[in-house]
N, C-alpha and C positions, 0 to 999 in steps of 0.2 A: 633542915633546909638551910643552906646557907645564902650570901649574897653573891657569891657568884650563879650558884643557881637560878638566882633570880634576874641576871643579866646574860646568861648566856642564851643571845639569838641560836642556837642551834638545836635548842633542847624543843621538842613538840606542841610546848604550852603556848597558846595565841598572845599574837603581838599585840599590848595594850595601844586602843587609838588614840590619836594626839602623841603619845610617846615619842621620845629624840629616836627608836628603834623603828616605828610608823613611817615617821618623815622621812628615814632613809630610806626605806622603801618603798617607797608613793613614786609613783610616778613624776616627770618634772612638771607638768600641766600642774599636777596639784599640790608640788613643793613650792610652786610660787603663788602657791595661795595661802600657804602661811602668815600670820600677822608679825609684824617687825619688829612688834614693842620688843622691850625686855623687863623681865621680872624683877623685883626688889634685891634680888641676892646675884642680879648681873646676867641668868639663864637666857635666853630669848624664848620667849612665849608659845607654848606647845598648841597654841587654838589656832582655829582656822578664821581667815579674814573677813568680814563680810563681804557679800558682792559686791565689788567697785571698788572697795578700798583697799588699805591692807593695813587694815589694823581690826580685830577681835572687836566686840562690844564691849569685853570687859577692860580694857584701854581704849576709851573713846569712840567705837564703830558706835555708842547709840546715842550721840549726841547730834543734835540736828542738822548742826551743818555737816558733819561729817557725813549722814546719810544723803542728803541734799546733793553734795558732790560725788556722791555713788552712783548717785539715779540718774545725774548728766552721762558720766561717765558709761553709765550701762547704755542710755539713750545714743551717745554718739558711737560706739560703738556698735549698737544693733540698726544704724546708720549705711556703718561700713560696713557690716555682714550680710545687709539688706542690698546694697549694692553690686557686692561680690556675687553672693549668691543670685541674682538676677542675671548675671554674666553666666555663672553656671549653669542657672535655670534653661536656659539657651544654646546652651552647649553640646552638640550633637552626641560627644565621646563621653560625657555621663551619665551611667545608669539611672533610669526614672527612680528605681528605689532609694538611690544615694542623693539625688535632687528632692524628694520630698523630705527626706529623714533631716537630709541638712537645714532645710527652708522650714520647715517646721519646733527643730533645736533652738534655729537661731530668731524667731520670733514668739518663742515662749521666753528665753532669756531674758528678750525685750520688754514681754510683762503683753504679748500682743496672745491670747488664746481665742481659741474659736468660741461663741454662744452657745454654751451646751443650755440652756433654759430660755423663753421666750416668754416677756413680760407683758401681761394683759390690762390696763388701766379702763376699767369700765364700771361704773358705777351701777345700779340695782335701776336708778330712774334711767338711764343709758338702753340699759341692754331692755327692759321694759317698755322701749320706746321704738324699739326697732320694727322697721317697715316688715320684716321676716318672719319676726314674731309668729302673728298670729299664722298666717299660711302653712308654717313648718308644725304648728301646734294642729291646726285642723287636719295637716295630711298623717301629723304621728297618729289622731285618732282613727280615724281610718282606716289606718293599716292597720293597730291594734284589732278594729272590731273584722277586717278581712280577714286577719288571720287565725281568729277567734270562731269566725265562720266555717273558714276551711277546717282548724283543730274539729271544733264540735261535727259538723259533716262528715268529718273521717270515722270519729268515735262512730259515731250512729248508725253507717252504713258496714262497718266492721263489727261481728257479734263479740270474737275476741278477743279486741282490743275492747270493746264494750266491758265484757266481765273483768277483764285483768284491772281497768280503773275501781270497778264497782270492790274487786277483791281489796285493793289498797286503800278505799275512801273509807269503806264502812267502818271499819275502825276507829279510823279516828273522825266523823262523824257522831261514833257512839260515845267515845273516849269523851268529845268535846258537849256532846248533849247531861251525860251522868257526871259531870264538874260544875254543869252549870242548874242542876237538881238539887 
Protein backbone atom coordinates (compact mmCIF):
# COMPACT_ATOMS: atom_id res chain seq x y z
CA UNK A 1 0.00 0.00 0.00
CA UNK A 2 1.28 3.13 -0.80
CA UNK A 3 0.39 6.76 0.17
CA UNK A 4 -1.28 7.59 -2.48
CA UNK A 5 -3.53 4.78 -1.76
CA UNK A 6 -4.14 6.24 1.27
CA UNK A 7 -5.29 9.62 -0.20
CA UNK A 8 -7.01 8.81 -2.85
CA UNK A 9 -10.86 9.88 -2.25
CA UNK A 10 -12.03 7.75 -4.97
CA UNK A 11 -10.85 4.38 -3.73
CA UNK A 12 -14.14 2.56 -1.58
CA UNK A 13 -12.39 2.81 1.79
CA UNK A 14 -14.69 5.16 4.24
CA UNK A 15 -13.74 8.78 4.66
CA UNK A 16 -11.97 9.25 8.05
CA UNK A 17 -14.21 11.84 10.25
CA UNK A 18 -12.64 15.12 11.23
CA UNK A 19 -10.40 14.53 8.06
CA UNK A 20 -9.44 17.66 5.61
CA UNK A 21 -11.36 14.74 3.16
CA UNK A 22 -14.70 14.90 5.71
CA UNK A 23 -14.81 18.69 5.87
CA UNK A 24 -14.89 18.72 2.15
CA UNK A 25 -17.62 16.97 2.11
CA UNK A 26 -19.95 17.94 4.86
CA UNK A 27 -22.27 19.83 4.18
CA UNK A 28 -21.99 23.78 4.58
CA UNK A 29 -24.30 23.92 7.91
CA UNK A 30 -21.74 21.75 9.13
CA UNK A 31 -18.39 23.19 7.65
CA UNK A 32 -19.06 26.13 9.60
CA UNK A 33 -19.03 24.41 12.49
CA UNK A 34 -15.57 23.72 12.39
CA UNK A 35 -13.20 25.12 15.03
CA UNK A 36 -10.84 28.12 13.74
CA UNK A 37 -7.92 27.34 15.87
CA UNK A 38 -4.83 26.12 14.12
CA UNK A 39 -2.50 23.47 15.14
CA UNK A 40 1.18 23.88 16.09
CA UNK A 41 2.61 23.00 12.75
CA UNK A 42 0.13 25.95 11.17
CA UNK A 43 -2.97 22.96 9.87
CA UNK A 44 -6.33 24.43 10.88
CA UNK A 45 -7.96 22.06 13.42
CA UNK A 46 -9.74 19.04 12.04
CA UNK A 47 -12.58 19.11 15.40
CA UNK A 48 -15.73 20.26 15.55
CA UNK A 49 -16.68 23.50 17.44
CA UNK A 50 -18.70 23.40 20.42
CA UNK A 51 -22.09 24.71 20.40
CA UNK A 52 -22.00 28.47 20.25
CA UNK A 53 -18.64 28.89 19.81
CA UNK A 54 -16.14 28.02 17.32
CA UNK A 55 -13.48 26.94 18.78
CA UNK A 56 -12.94 22.72 19.80
CA UNK A 57 -12.45 22.19 23.76
CA UNK A 58 -9.22 21.16 22.97
CA UNK A 59 -8.26 25.00 22.17
CA UNK A 60 -10.25 26.65 24.69
CA UNK A 61 -14.14 25.50 24.09
CA UNK A 62 -13.75 24.20 28.05
CA UNK A 63 -12.95 26.96 29.59
CA UNK A 64 -15.45 28.90 31.39
CA UNK A 65 -15.95 31.82 29.91
CA UNK A 66 -15.81 30.46 26.67
CA UNK A 67 -18.76 28.16 27.61
CA UNK A 68 -20.62 31.04 29.31
CA UNK A 69 -20.52 32.94 25.98
CA UNK A 70 -21.97 29.85 24.16
CA UNK A 71 -24.79 29.38 26.30
CA UNK A 72 -25.74 33.37 25.67
CA UNK A 73 -25.23 32.70 22.33
CA UNK A 74 -27.32 29.55 22.04
CA UNK A 75 -30.00 31.35 24.44
CA UNK A 76 -30.29 34.45 22.05
CA UNK A 77 -30.61 32.50 19.40
CA UNK A 78 -33.32 30.04 20.56
CA UNK A 79 -34.75 33.59 21.01
CA UNK A 80 -34.97 34.32 17.40
CA UNK A 81 -35.97 30.66 16.39
CA UNK A 82 -38.71 31.00 19.18
CA UNK A 83 -39.94 34.00 17.44
CA UNK A 84 -39.74 32.87 13.88
CA UNK A 85 -41.08 29.85 14.51
CA UNK A 86 -44.06 31.30 16.22
CA UNK A 87 -44.76 33.21 12.84
CA UNK A 88 -44.65 29.78 11.35
CA UNK A 89 -46.49 28.19 13.83
CA UNK A 90 -49.25 30.36 12.52
CA UNK A 91 -48.80 30.01 9.12
CA UNK A 92 -51.75 28.63 7.26
CA UNK A 93 -49.19 27.24 4.05
CA UNK A 94 -47.08 25.12 6.59
CA UNK A 95 -47.48 21.63 7.00
CA UNK A 96 -48.49 20.66 10.86
CA UNK A 97 -45.71 18.02 10.37
CA UNK A 98 -42.91 20.63 9.50
CA UNK A 99 -44.28 23.04 12.30
CA UNK A 100 -43.86 20.69 15.03
CA UNK A 101 -40.43 19.00 13.73
CA UNK A 102 -39.21 22.61 13.39
CA UNK A 103 -40.72 24.00 17.03
CA UNK A 104 -39.53 20.99 18.65
CA UNK A 105 -35.68 21.04 16.90
CA UNK A 106 -35.45 24.45 17.71
CA UNK A 107 -36.31 24.27 21.63
CA UNK A 108 -34.35 21.15 22.35
CA UNK A 109 -31.28 23.19 20.85
CA UNK A 110 -32.27 25.70 23.52
CA UNK A 111 -31.69 23.13 26.24
CA UNK A 112 -36.02 23.70 26.56
CA UNK A 113 -37.18 19.44 26.61
CA UNK A 114 -40.34 18.19 27.66
CA UNK A 115 -40.85 16.27 31.58
CA UNK A 116 -40.51 12.80 30.52
CA UNK A 117 -40.43 12.00 34.67
CA UNK A 118 -42.63 13.45 37.31
CA UNK A 119 -41.05 14.16 40.78
CA UNK A 120 -42.77 13.15 44.02
CA UNK A 121 -41.53 14.88 47.40
CA UNK A 122 -43.52 13.25 50.20
CA UNK A 123 -42.19 12.08 53.19
CA UNK A 124 -43.45 8.57 55.04
CA UNK A 125 -45.08 10.96 57.94
CA UNK A 126 -46.67 13.02 54.75
CA UNK A 127 -48.22 10.35 52.85
CA UNK A 128 -49.16 8.36 56.57
CA UNK A 129 -51.03 11.42 57.27
CA UNK A 130 -53.35 11.61 54.58
CA UNK A 131 -57.00 12.24 55.01
CA UNK A 132 -57.36 9.14 52.09
CA UNK A 133 -55.38 6.93 53.64
CA UNK A 134 -57.41 5.06 55.75
CA UNK A 135 -60.68 4.96 53.34
CA UNK A 136 -58.81 3.69 50.16
CA UNK A 137 -57.06 0.99 52.82
CA UNK A 138 -60.64 -0.08 54.20
CA UNK A 139 -62.14 -0.12 50.55
CA UNK A 140 -58.81 -2.25 49.11
CA UNK A 141 -59.92 -4.77 52.02
CA UNK A 142 -63.08 -5.15 50.91
CA UNK A 143 -62.75 -5.63 47.62
CA UNK A 144 -59.98 -8.10 48.42
CA UNK A 145 -62.49 -10.25 50.75
CA UNK A 146 -65.41 -9.60 47.63
CA UNK A 147 -63.44 -11.00 45.40
CA UNK A 148 -62.18 -13.72 47.52
CA UNK A 149 -66.06 -14.49 48.06
CA UNK A 150 -66.96 -14.55 44.48
CA UNK A 151 -63.27 -16.77 43.67
CA UNK A 152 -64.35 -19.21 46.53
CA UNK A 153 -68.34 -19.45 45.44
CA UNK A 154 -67.18 -20.06 42.00
CA UNK A 155 -64.95 -23.04 43.06
CA UNK A 156 -67.63 -24.55 45.28
CA UNK A 157 -70.60 -24.43 43.02
CA UNK A 158 -68.33 -25.81 40.01
CA UNK A 159 -67.36 -29.67 40.68
CA UNK A 160 -64.67 -29.19 37.91
CA UNK A 161 -63.16 -26.44 38.47
CA UNK A 162 -63.48 -27.91 42.14
CA UNK A 163 -61.09 -30.94 41.27
CA UNK A 164 -58.66 -29.23 38.75
CA UNK A 165 -57.69 -26.94 42.06
CA UNK A 166 -57.62 -29.91 44.34
CA UNK A 167 -55.50 -31.85 41.33
CA UNK A 168 -52.83 -28.79 41.41
CA UNK A 169 -52.83 -28.06 45.45
CA UNK A 170 -52.33 -31.61 46.51
CA UNK A 171 -49.00 -31.74 45.64
CA UNK A 172 -47.66 -29.21 46.77
CA UNK A 173 -49.59 -29.33 49.98
CA UNK A 174 -47.93 -32.81 50.26
CA UNK A 175 -44.43 -31.51 48.99
CA UNK A 176 -44.81 -28.75 51.66
CA UNK A 177 -46.09 -31.00 54.79
CA UNK A 178 -43.01 -34.03 54.17
CA UNK A 179 -40.22 -30.85 54.24
CA UNK A 180 -41.61 -29.77 57.18
CA UNK A 181 -41.48 -33.69 58.81
Amino acid sequence: MTISDLTDLSSPQPVVKWSEAWWENAKPEVRAHRCKAHRKNGDRCKRAAIDGANVCPQHGGRAQQVRAKAQRRLAEATDTMARALLKMATDDNVADAVKLTAIRDALDRGGVVAKTAVEVNTSLAQFSASPDLQTEFVGAVIGAMDSHTDLSTQILNNSEISQKLLDELVPIIYKGLTATA
